[in-house]
C-alpha positions in Angstrom: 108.8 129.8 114.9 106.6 128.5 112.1 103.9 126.2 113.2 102.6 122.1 112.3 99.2 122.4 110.8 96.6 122.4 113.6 93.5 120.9 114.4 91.0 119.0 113.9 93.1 115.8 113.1 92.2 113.1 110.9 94.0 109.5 109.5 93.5 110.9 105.9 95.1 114.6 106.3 97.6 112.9 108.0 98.7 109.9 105.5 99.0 111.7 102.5 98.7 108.3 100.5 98.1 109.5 97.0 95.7 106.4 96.3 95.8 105.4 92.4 99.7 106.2 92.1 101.8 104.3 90.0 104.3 101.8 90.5 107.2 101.1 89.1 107.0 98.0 86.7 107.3 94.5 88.0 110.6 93.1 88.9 112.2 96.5 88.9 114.8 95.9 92.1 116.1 92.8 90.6 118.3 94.5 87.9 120.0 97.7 87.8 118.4 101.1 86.3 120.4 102.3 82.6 120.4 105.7 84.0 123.1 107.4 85.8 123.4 110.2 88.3 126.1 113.2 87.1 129.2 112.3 89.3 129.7 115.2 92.1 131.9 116.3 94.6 132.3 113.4 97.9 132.5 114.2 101.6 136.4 113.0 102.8 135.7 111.2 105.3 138.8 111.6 106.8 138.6 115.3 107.8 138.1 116.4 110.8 134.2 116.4 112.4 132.5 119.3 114.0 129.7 119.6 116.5 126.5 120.6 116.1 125.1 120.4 119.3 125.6 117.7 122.3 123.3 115.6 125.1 120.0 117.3 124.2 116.6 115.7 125.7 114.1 114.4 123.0 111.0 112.8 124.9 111.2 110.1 126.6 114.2 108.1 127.5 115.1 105.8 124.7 118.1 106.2 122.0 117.7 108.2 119.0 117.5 105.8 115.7 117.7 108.9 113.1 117.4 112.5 111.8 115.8 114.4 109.2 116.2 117.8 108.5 113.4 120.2 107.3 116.0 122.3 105.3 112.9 125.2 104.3 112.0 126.0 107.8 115.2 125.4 109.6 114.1 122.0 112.1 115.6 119.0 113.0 113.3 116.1 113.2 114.5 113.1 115.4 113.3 109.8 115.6 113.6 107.9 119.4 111.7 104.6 120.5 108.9 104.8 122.0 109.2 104.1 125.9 107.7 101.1 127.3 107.1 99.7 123.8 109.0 96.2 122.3 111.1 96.7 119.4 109.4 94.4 117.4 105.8 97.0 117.9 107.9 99.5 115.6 106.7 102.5 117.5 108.2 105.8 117.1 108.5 108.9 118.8 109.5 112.0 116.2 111.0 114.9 118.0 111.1 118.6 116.5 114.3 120.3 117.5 115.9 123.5 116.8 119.0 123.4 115.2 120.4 124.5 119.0 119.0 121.0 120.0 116.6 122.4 122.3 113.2 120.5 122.5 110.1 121.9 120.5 107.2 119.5 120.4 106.5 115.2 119.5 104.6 113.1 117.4 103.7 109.5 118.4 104.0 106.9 115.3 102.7 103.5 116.4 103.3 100.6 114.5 105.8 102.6 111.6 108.6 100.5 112.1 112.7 101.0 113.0 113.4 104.1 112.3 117.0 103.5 110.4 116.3 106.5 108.2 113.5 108.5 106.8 112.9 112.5 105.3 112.0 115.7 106.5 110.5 117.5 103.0 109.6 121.0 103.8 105.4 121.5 102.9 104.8 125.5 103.1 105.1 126.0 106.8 105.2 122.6 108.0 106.9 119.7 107.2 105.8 116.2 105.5 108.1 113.0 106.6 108.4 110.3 104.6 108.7 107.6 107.0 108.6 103.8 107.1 105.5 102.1 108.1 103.4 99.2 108.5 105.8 97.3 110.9 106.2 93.5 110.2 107.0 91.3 113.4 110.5 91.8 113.5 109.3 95.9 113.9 110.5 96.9 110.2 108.6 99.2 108.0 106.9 97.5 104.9 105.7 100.6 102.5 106.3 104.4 103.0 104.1 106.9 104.2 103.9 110.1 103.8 102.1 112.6 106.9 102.0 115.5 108.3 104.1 116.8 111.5 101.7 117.6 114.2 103.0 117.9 117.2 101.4 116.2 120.3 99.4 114.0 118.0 99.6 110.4 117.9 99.2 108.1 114.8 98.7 104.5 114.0 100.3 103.1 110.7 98.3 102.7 107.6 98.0 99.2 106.1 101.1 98.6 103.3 98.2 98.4 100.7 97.5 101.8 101.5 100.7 103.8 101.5 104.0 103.0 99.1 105.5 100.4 97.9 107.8 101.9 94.3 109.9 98.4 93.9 106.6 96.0 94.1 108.6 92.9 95.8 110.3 94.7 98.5 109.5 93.4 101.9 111.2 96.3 104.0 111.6 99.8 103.1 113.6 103.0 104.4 114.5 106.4 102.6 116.4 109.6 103.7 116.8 112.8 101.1 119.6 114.6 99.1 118.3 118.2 99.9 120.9 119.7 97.7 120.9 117.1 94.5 116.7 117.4 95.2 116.6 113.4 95.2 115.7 110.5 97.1 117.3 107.2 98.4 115.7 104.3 99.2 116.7 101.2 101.0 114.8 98.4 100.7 114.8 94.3 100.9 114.7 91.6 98.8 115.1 88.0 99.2 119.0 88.1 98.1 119.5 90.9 100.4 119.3 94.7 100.4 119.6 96.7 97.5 119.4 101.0 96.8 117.5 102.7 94.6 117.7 106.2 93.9 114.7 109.1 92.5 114.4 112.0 91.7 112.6 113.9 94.7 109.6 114.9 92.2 108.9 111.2 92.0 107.9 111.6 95.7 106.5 115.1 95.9 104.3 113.5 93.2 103.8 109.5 94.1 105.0 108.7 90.6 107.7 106.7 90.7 108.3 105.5 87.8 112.2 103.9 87.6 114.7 104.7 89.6 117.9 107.0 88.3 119.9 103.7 90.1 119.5 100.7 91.3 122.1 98.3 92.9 122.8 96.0 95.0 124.0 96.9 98.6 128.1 96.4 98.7 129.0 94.4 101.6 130.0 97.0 104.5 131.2 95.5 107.7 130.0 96.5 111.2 126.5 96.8 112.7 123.9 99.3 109.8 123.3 102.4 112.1 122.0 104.8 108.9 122.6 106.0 105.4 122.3 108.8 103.8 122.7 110.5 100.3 124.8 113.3 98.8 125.2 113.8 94.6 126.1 110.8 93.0 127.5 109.0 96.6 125.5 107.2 99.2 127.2 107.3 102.7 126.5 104.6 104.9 127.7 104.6 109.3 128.1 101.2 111.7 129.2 100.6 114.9 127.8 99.8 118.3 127.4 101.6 122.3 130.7 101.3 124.5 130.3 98.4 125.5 129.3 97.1 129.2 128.1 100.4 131.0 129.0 102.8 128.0 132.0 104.6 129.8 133.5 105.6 126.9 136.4 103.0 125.4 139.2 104.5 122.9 137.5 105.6 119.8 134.7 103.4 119.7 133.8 101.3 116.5 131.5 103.6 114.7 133.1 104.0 110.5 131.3 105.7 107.5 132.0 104.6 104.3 131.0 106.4 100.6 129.3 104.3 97.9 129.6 105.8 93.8 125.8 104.9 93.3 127.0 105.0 89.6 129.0 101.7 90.4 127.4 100.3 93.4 131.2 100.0 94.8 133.1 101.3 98.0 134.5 104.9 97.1 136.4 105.5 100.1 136.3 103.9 103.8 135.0 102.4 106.0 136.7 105.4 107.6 136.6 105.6 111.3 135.1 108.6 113.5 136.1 110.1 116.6 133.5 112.5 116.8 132.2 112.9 120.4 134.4 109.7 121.3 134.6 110.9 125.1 130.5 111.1 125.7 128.4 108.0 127.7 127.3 104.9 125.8 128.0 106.7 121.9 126.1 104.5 119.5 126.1 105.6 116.5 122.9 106.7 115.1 121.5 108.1 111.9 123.3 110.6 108.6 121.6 113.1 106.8 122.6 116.0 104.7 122.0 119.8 104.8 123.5 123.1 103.2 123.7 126.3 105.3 122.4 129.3 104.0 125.9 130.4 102.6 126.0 127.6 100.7 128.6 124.9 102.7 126.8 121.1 102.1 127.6 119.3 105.4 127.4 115.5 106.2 125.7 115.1 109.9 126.5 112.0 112.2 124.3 111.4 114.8 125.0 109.3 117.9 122.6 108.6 121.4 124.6 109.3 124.3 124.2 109.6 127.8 123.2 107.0 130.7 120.4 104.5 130.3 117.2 105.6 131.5 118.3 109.2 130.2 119.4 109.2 126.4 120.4 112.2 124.9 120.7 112.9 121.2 124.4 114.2 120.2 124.9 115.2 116.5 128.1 116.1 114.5 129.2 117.2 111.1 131.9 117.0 108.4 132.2 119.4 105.3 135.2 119.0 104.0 134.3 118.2 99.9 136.5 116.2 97.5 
């Protein structure tokens, strides 16, 4: 197994903040970019979905919000609440995981924020996330920060002014990564709602931003936001809630994912509902991300907490059928 970077531990090897960066110019979320992404193949989110693994332990005993994967050296990275902590604190618990879903190590992030999304970018033989941070009240991440894995370390969140901020204006930020297309999508807020951006993944492994490839306004999607994700030239974005009352599993549950042409900013095909792991406990939807196997098959993961309260387990699924 490859190893996080060990000891000693400090704030600065940790936040990689790239101080002196630039940012994108002024105003930059309020219109759309003139560039477009090369249109691509799309996931049909009608085919049938496939397990990956089902009811594994992360620490700790609250749900899973998302997952990254480190697509280099083969982990899963899952982000859980932290238990005994308020939602609004924005305290994370990221879980390393085999792709088996057994349990490898944790790092504590206090004060990052939700944890709707975020990346996994391979660094050598560890891993650098690119996570949300600097939670404001409601416990939402204001920047992005990039750090190191380490596990069994625990970190508080920089200050906004000292991590990322590429469309200056934003109040709220998440990202998640196109490991195939080698980009970068961002979610972020604005005062008439949210809106996408897309990068090139240099922009990040750099901290120059610069403008974005896209830039559009988020298409209205109905159903609770449980994740997004991005594959090519076509965002995919999953809702839905827990069974309802003690989470003894009810029909097919409300959980949909829909595909968004980033070229358009418009509904491509969905919201499309999922069955996958429809008979498990309590099933809330929870997190998307992309990887491609080593033979080459690009594969669209769902993720969903499952199990009884007290004792949430992390179930994750896939589809890879390409139109």
């Amino acid at each position: 197994m490859n190893r996080s970077p060990g000891s000693p531990l400090s704030r600065r090897a940790l936040i990689r903040t790239g101080a002196g960066a630039p940012l994108a110019a002024l105003g930059l979320g309020a219109q759309s970019a003139s560039a477009a992404v090369p249109a691509t193949q799309r996931f049909d989110l009608t085919q049938p979905s496939y397990d990956l693994f089902r009811s594994k332990n992360t620490h700790g005993a609250r749900v899973q919000q998302s997952f990254a994967f480190d697509w280099v050296n083969k982990f899963l990275f899952v982000a859980t609440k932290h238990s005994g902590s308020p939602d609004s604190a924005g305290d994370l618990c990221i879980n390393k995981m085999d792709f088996d879903g057994n349990h490898l190590s944790y790092m504590h992030l206090d004060g990052f924020g939700h944890g709707v999304a975020f990346a996994a970018l391979p660094s050598g033989s560890g891993t650098e996330l690119w996570i949300e941070c600097a939670a404001n009240s409601g416990g939402y991440g204001t920047a992005l920060a990039p750090i190191d894995y380490v596990g069994g370390a625990t970190l508080g969140s920089p200050a906004a002014s000292a991590a990322h901020r590429p469309i200056p204006g934003a109040t709220e930020y998440t990202c998640s990564v196109d490991p195939v297309h080698q980009r970068m999508i961002v979610r972020y807020h604005t005062s008439a709602g949210k809106r996408i951006a897309v990068y090139p993944l240099s922009a990040f492994r750099t901290r120059d931003f610069g403008a974005p490839l896209v830039d559009f306004k988020q298409p209205t999607i109905p159903g609770t936001p449980q994740g997004y994700t991005l594959y090519g030239s076509y965002m995919y974005y999953l809702t839905g809630d827990a069974y309802p009352g003690d989470g003894t599993p009810t029909g097919d549950g409300n959980s949909y994912v829909t595909s968004v042409d980033i070229n358009t900013g418009t509904v491509q095909q969905g919201p499309v509902l999922t069955k996958a792991g429809s008979t498990l406990h309590h099933r809330e939807p929870e997190g998307l991300a992309i990887y491609r196997t080593d033979a080459g098959e690009a594969r669209l993961f769902i993720g969903f907490a499952t199990g009884v309260e007290g004792d949430r387990r992390s179930s994750v699924f896939y589809k890879k059928a390409l139109v």
